[in-house]
py3Dmol code that shows the C-alpha trace and the ligand (Angstrom):
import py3Dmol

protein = """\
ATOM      1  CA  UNK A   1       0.000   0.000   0.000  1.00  0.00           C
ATOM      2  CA  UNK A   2       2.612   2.477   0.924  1.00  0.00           C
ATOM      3  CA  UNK A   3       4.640   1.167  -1.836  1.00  0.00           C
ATOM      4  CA  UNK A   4       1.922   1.659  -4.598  1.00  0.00           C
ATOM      5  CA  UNK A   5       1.274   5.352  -2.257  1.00  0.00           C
ATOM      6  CA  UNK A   6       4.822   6.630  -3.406  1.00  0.00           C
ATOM      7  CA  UNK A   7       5.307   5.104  -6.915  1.00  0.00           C
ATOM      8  CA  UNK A   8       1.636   7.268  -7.640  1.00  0.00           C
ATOM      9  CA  UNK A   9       3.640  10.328  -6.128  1.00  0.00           C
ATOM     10  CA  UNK A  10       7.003  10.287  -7.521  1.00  0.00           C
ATOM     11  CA  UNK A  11       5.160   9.360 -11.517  1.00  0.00           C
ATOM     12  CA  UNK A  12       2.192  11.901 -11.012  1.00  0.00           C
ATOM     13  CA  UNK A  13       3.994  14.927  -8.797  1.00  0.00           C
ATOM     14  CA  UNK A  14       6.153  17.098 -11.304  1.00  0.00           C
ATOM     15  CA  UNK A  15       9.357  17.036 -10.211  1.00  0.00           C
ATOM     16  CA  UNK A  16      10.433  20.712  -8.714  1.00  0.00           C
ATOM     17  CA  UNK A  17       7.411  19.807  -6.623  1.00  0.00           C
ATOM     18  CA  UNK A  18       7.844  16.107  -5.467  1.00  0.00           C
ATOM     19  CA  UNK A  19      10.181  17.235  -2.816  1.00  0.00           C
ATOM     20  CA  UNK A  20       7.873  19.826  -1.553  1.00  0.00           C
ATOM     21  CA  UNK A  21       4.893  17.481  -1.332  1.00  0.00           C
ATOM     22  CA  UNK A  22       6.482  14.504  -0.218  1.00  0.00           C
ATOM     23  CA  UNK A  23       8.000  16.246   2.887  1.00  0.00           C
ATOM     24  CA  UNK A  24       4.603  16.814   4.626  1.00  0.00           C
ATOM     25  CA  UNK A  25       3.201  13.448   3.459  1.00  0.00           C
ATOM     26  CA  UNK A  26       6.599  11.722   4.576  1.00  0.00           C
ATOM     27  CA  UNK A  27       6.924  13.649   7.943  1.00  0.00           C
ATOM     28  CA  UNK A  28       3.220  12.142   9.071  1.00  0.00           C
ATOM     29  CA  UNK A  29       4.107   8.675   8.628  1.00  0.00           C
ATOM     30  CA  UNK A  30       7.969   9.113  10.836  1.00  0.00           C
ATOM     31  CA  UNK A  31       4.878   8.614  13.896  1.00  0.00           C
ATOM     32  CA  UNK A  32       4.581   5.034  11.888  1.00  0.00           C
ATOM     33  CA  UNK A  33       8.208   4.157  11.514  1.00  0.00           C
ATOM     34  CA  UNK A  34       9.302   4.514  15.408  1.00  0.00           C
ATOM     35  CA  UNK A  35      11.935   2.463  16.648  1.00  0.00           C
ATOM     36  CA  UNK A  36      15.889   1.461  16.703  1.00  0.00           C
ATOM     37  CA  UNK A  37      16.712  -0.686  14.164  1.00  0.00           C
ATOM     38  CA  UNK A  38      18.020   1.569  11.417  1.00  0.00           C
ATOM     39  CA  UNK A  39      19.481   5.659  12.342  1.00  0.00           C
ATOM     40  CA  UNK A  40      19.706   8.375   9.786  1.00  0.00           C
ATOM     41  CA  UNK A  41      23.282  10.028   9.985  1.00  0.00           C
ATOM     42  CA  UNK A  42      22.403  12.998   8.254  1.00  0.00           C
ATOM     43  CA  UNK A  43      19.002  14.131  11.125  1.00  0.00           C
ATOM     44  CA  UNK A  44      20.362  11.476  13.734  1.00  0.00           C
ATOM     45  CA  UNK A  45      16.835  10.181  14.013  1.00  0.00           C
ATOM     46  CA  UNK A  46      16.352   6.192  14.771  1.00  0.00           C
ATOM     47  CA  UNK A  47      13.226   4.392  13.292  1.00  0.00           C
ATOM     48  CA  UNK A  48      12.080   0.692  12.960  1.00  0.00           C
ATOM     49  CA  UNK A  49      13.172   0.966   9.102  1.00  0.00           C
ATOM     50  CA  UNK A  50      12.992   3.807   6.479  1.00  0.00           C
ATOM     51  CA  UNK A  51      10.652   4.030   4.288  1.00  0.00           C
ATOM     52  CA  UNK A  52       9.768   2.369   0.506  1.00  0.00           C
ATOM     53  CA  UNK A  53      10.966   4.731  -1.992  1.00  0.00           C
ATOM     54  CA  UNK A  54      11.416   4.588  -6.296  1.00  0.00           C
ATOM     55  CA  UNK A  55       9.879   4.351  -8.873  1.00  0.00           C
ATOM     56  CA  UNK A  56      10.109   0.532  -8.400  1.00  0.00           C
ATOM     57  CA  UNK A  57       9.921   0.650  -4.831  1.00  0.00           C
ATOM     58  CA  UNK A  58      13.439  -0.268  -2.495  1.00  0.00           C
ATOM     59  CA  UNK A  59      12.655  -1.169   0.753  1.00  0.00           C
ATOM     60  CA  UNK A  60      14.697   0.749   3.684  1.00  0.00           C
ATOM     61  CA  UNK A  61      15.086   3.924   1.543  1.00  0.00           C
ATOM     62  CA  UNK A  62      13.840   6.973   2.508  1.00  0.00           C
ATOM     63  CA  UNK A  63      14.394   8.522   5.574  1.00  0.00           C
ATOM     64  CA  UNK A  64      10.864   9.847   7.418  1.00  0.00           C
ATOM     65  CA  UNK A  65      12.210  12.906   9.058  1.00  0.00           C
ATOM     66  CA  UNK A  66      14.413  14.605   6.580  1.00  0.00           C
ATOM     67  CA  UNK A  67      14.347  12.747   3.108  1.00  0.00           C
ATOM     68  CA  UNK A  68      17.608  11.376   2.894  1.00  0.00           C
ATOM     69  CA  UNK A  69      17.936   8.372   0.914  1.00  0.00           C
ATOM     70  CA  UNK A  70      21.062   6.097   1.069  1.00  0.00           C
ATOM     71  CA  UNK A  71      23.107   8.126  -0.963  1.00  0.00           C
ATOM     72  CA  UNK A  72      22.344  10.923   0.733  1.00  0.00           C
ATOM     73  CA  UNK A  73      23.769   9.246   3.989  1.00  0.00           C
ATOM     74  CA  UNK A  74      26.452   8.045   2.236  1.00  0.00           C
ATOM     75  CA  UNK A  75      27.976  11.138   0.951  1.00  0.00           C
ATOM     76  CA  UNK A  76      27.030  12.867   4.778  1.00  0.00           C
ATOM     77  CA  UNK A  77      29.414  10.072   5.677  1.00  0.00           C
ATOM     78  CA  UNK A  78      32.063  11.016   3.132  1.00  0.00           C
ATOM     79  CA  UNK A  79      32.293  14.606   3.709  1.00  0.00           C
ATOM     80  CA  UNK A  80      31.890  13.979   7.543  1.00  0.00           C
ATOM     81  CA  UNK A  81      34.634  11.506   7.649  1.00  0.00           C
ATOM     82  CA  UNK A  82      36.834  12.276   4.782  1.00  0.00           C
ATOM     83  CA  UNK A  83      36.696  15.785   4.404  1.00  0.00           C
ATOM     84  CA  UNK A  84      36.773  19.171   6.069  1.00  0.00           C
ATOM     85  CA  UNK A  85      33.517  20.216   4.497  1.00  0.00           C
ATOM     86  CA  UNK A  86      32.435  20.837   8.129  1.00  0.00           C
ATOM     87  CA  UNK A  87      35.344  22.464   9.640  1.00  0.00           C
ATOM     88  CA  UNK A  88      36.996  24.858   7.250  1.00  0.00           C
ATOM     89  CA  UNK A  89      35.951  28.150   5.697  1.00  0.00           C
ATOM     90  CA  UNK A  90      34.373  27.006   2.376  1.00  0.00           C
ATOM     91  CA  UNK A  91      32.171  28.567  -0.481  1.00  0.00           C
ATOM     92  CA  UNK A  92      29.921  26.416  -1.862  1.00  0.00           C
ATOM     93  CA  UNK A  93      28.135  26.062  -4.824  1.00  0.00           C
ATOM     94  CA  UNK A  94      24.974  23.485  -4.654  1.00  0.00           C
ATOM     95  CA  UNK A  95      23.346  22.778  -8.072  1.00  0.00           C
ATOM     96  CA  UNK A  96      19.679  21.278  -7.370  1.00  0.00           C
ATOM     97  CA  UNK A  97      20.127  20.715  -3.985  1.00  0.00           C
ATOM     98  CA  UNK A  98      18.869  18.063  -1.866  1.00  0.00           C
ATOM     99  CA  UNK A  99      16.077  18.695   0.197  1.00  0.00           C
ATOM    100  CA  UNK A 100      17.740  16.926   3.278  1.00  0.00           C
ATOM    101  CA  UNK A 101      20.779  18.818   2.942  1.00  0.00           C
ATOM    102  CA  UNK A 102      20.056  22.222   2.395  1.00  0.00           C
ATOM    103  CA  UNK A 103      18.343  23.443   5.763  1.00  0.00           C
ATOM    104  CA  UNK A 104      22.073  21.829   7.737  1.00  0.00           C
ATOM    105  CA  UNK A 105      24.498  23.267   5.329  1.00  0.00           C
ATOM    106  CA  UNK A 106      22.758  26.774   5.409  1.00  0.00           C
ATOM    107  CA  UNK A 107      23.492  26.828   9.156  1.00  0.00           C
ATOM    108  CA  UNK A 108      26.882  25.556   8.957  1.00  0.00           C
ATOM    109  CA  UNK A 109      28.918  29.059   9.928  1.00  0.00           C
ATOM    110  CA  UNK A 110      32.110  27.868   8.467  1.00  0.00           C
ATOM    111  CA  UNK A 111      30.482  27.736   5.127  1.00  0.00           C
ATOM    112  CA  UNK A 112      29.265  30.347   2.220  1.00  0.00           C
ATOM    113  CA  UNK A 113      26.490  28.557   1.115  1.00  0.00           C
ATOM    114  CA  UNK A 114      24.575  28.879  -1.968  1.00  0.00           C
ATOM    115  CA  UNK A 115      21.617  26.905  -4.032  1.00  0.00           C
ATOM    116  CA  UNK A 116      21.008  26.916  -7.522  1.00  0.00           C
ATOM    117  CA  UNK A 117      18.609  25.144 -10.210  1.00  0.00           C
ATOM    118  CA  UNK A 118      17.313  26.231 -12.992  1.00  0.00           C
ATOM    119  CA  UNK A 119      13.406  25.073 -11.900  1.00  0.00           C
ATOM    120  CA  UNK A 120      13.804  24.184  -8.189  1.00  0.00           C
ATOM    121  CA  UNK A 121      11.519  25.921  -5.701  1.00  0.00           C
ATOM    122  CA  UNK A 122      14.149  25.135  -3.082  1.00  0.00           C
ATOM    123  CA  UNK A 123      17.582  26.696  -4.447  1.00  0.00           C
ATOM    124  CA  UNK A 124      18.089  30.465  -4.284  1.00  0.00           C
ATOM    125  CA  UNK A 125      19.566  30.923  -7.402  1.00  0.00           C
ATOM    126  CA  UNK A 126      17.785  30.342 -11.155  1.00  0.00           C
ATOM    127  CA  UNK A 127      20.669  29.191 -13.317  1.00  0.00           C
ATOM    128  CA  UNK A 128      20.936  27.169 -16.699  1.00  0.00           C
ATOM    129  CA  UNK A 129      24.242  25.423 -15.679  1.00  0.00           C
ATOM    130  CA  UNK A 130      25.097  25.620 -19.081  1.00  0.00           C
ATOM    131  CA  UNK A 131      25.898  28.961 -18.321  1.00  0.00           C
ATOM    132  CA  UNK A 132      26.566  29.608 -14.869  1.00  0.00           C
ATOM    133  CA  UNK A 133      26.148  32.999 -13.846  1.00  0.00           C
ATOM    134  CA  UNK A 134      29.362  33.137 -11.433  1.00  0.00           C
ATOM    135  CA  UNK A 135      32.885  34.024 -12.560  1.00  0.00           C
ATOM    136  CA  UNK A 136      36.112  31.969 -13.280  1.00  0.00           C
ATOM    137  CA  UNK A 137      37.141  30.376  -9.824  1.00  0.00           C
ATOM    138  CA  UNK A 138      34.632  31.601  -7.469  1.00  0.00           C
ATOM    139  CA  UNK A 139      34.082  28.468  -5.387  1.00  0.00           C
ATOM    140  CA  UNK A 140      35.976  25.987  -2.764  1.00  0.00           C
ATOM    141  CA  UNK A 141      33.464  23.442  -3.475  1.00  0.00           C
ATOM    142  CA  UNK A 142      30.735  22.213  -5.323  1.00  0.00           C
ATOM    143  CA  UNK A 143      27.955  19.959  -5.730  1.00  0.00           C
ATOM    144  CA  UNK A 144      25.957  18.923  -8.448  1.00  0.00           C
ATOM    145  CA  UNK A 145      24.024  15.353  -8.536  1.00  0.00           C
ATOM    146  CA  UNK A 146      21.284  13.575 -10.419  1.00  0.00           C
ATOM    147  CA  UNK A 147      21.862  16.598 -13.175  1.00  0.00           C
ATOM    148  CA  UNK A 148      24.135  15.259 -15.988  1.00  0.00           C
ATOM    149  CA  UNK A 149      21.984  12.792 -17.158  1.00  0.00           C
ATOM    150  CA  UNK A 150      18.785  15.580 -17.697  1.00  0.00           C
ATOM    151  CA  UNK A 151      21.133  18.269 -19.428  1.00  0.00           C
ATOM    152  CA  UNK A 152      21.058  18.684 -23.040  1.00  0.00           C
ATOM    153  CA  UNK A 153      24.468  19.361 -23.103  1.00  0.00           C
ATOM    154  CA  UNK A 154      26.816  17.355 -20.475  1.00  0.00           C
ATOM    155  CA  UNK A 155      30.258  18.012 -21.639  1.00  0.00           C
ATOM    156  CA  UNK A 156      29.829  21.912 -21.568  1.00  0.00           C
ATOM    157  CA  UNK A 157      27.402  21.593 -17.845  1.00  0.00           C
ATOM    158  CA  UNK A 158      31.006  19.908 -16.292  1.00  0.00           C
ATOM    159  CA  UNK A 159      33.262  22.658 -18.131  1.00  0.00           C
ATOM    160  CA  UNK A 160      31.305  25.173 -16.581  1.00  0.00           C
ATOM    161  CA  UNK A 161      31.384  23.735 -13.094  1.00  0.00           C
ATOM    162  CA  UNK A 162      35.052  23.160 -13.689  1.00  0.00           C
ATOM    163  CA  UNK A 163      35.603  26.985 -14.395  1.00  0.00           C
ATOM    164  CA  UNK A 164      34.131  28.317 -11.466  1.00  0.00           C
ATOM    165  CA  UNK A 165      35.746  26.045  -8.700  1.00  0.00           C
ATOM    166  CA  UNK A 166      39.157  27.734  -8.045  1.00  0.00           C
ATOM    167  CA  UNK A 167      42.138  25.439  -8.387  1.00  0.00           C
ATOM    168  CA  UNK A 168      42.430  23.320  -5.062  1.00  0.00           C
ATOM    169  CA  UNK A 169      38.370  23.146  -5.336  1.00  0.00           C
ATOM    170  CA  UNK A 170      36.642  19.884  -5.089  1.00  0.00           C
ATOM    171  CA  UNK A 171      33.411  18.622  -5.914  1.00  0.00           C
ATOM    172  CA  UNK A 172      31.130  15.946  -5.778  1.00  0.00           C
ATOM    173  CA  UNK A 173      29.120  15.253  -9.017  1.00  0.00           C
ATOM    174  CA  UNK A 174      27.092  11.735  -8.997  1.00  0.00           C
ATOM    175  CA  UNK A 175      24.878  10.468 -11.060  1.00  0.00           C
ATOM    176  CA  UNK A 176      22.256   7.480 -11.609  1.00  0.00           C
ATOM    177  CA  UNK A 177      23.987   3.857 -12.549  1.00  0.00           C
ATOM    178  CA  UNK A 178      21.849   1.225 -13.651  1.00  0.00           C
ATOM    179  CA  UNK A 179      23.312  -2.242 -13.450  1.00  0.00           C
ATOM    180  CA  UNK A 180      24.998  -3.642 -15.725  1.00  0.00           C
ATOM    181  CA  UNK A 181      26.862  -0.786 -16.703  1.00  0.00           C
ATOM    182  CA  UNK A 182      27.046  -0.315 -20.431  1.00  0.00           C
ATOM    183  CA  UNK A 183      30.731   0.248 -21.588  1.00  0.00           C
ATOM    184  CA  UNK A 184      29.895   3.682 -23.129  1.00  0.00           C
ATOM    185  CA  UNK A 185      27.492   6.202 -22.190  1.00  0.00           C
ATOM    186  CA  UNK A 186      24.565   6.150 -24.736  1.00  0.00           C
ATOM    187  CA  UNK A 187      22.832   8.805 -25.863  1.00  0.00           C
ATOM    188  CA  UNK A 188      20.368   9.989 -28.828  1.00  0.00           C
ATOM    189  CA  UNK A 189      19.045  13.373 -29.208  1.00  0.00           C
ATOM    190  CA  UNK A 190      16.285  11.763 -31.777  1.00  0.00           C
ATOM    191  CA  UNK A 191      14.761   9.920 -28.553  1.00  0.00           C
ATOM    192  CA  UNK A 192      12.600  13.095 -26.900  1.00  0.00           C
ATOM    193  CA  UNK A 193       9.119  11.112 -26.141  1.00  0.00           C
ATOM    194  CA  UNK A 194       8.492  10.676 -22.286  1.00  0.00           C
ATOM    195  CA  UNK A 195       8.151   6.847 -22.834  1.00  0.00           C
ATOM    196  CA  UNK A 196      11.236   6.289 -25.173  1.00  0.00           C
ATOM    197  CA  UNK A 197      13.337   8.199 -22.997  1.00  0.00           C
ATOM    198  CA  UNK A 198      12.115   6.220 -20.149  1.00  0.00           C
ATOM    199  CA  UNK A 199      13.049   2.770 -22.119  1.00  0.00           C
ATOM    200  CA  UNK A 200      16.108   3.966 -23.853  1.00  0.00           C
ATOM    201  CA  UNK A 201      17.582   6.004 -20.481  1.00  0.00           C
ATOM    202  CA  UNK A 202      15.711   4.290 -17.643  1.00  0.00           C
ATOM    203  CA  UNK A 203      13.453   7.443 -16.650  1.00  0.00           C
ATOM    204  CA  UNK A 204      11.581   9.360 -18.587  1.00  0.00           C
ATOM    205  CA  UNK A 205      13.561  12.727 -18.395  1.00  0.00           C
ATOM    206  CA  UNK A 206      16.638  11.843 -18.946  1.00  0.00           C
ATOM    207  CA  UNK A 207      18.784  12.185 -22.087  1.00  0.00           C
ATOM    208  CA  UNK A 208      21.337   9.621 -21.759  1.00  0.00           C
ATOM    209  CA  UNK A 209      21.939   6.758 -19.515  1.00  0.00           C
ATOM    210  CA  UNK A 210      25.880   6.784 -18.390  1.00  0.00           C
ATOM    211  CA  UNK A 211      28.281   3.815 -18.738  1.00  0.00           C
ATOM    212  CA  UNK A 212      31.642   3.391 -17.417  1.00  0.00           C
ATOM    213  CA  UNK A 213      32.967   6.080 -19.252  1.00  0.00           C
ATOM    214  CA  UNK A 214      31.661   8.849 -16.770  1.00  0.00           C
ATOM    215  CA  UNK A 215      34.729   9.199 -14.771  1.00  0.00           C
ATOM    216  CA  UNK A 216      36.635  10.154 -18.195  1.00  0.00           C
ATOM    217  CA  UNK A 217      33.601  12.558 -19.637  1.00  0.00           C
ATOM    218  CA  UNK A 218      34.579  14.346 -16.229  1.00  0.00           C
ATOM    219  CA  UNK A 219      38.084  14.262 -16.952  1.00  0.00           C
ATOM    220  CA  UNK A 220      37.814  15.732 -19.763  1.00  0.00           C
ATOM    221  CA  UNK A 221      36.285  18.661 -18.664  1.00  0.00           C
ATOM    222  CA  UNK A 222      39.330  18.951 -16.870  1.00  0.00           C
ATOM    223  CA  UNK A 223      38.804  17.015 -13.802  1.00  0.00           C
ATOM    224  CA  UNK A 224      40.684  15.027 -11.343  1.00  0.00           C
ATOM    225  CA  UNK A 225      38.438  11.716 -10.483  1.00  0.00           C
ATOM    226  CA  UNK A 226      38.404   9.558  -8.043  1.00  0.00           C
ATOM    227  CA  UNK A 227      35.401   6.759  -8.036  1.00  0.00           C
ATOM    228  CA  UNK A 228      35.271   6.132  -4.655  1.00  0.00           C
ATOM    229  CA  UNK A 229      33.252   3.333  -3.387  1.00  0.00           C
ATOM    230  CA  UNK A 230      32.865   4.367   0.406  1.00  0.00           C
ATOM    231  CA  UNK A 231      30.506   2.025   1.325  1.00  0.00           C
ATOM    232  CA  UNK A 232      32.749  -0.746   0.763  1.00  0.00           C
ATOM    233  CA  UNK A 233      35.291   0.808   3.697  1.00  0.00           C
ATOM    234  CA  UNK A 234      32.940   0.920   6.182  1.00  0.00           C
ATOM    235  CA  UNK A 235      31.674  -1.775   8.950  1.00  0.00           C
ATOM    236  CA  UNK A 236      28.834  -4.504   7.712  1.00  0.00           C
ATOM    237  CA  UNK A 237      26.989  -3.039  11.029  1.00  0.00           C
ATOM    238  CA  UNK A 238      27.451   0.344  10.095  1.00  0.00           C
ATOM    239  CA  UNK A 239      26.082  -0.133   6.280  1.00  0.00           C
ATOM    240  CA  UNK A 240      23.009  -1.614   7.806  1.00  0.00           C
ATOM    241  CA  UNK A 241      22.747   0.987  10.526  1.00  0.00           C
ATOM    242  CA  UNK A 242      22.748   3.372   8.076  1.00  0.00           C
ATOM    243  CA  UNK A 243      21.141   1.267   4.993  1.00  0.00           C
ATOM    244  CA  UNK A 244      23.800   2.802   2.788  1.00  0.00           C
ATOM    245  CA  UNK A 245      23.852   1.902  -1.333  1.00  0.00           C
ATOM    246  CA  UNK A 246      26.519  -1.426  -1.973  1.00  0.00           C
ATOM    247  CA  UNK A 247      26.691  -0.142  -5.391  1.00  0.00           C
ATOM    248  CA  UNK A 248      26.770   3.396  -5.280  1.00  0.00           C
ATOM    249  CA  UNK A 249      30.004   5.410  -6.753  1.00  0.00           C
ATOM    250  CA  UNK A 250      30.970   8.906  -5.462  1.00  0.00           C
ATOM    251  CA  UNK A 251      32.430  10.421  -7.956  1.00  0.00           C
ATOM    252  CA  UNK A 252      34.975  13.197  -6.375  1.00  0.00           C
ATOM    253  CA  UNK A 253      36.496  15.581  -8.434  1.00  0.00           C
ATOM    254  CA  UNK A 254      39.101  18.004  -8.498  1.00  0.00           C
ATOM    255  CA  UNK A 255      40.184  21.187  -9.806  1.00  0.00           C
ATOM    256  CA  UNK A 256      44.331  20.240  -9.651  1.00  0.00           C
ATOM    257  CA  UNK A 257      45.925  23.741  -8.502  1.00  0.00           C
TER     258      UNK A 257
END
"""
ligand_1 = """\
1
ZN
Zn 17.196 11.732 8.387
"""
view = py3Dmol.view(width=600, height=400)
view.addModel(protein, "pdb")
view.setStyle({"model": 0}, {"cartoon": {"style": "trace"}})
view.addModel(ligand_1, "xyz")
view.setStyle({"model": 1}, {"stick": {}})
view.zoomTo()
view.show()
């Protein structure tokens, strides 16, 4: 039932919405969820289990009090444990931010924190990231995931966030992998219909589905990458504490000074 609930949302709900209107709905079932079996790292609150969440449904997703999903408490993890995202003076640059992340990092005083999207109710900033609106170098950091695979045009989207991250900058820039990876990224600007997109690129706004050539389309932008499996360094109890992704890949990037 709750399943079938959230599939109906996430299909129905246009998107710069979805997060809006799945907060409230979400938040009045966490009353549903109590208990000690699973913790969210990102809000710190403990439930029985998370919640269903995807298009095809995963069990043990979705966290009831602030929307993280598991790799949203994996890359908390990362930049709590293997960076100094939360300690040193940072400006940050957060393309379609994450609804569970934005309220935290806006009250972090070590950081200058600003949102951006080019439909998103919830970022400050309207930008096409084809053309960001922020000159050469301007930022420590930067994060921009689930994007690449809606843009029109991904090579020039990670030029652009390569220009404005100032040499030393890093980033974090993930996107969707569906299993098995295809050896190259595929994509064909002839496929535009809703349903073809969905069949070709496995949803039915993206453009392209990615293959195991997305570390070097970064690198050519002029990246540094480093595919970082975290979840595979951490504790078995901690990944089911947490109900972090086996598969997922941060991809971390750097501007090389
Ligand atoms: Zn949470």
């Amino acid at each position: 039932m709750i399943k079938s609930v959230i599939s109906l949302v996430i299909r129905k709900v246009p998107r710069p919405y979805l997060q809006l209107v799945s907060h409230h709905i979400v938040k009045g079932m966490a009353f549903f969820y109590r208990g000690n079996k699973v913790e969210c790292p990102v809000c710190l609150h403990h439930f029985r289990k998370f919640l269903p969440y995807g298009r095809k449904a995963r069990e043990n997703a979705l966290c009831p009090n602030c929307l993280a999903l598991e790799r949203h408490r994996l890359m908390y993890l990362f930049l709590k444990r293997k960076t100094e995202f939360f300690s040193k003076p940072l400006k940050v640059l957060h393309v379609a931010p994450e609804i569970c992340f934005i309220h935290r990092f806006e009250q972090q005083a070590n950081l200058e924190y600003i949102t951006a999207d080019i439909e998103s109710p919830l970022a400050k900033v309207k930008m096409d990231i084809h053309r960001i609106p922020f000159g050469d170098n301007s930022f420590d950091v930067t994060f921009c995931n689930h994007v690449m695979e809606h843009v029109k045009d991904d090579a020039l989207a990670m030029r652009e966030l390569y220009r404005v991250l100032r040499p030393g900058g890093w980033g974090i820039i993930q996107i969707p992998l569906f299993h098995p990876l295809p050896e190259k990224t595929f994509e064909d600007p002839s496929i535009t219909s809703p349903a073809a997109r969905e069949k070709a690129f496995g949803q039915n706004d993206h453009v392209r589905l990615y293959g195991k050539d997305y570390a070097d389309r970064l690198r050519k932008a002029g990246f540094s990458v480093q595919e970082n499996r975290y979840t595979k360094e951490l504790p078995e109890d901690e990944v089911k504490r947490y109900a972090l992704p086996e598969e997922e890949i941060i991809f971390f990037v750097e501007k090389k000074s």
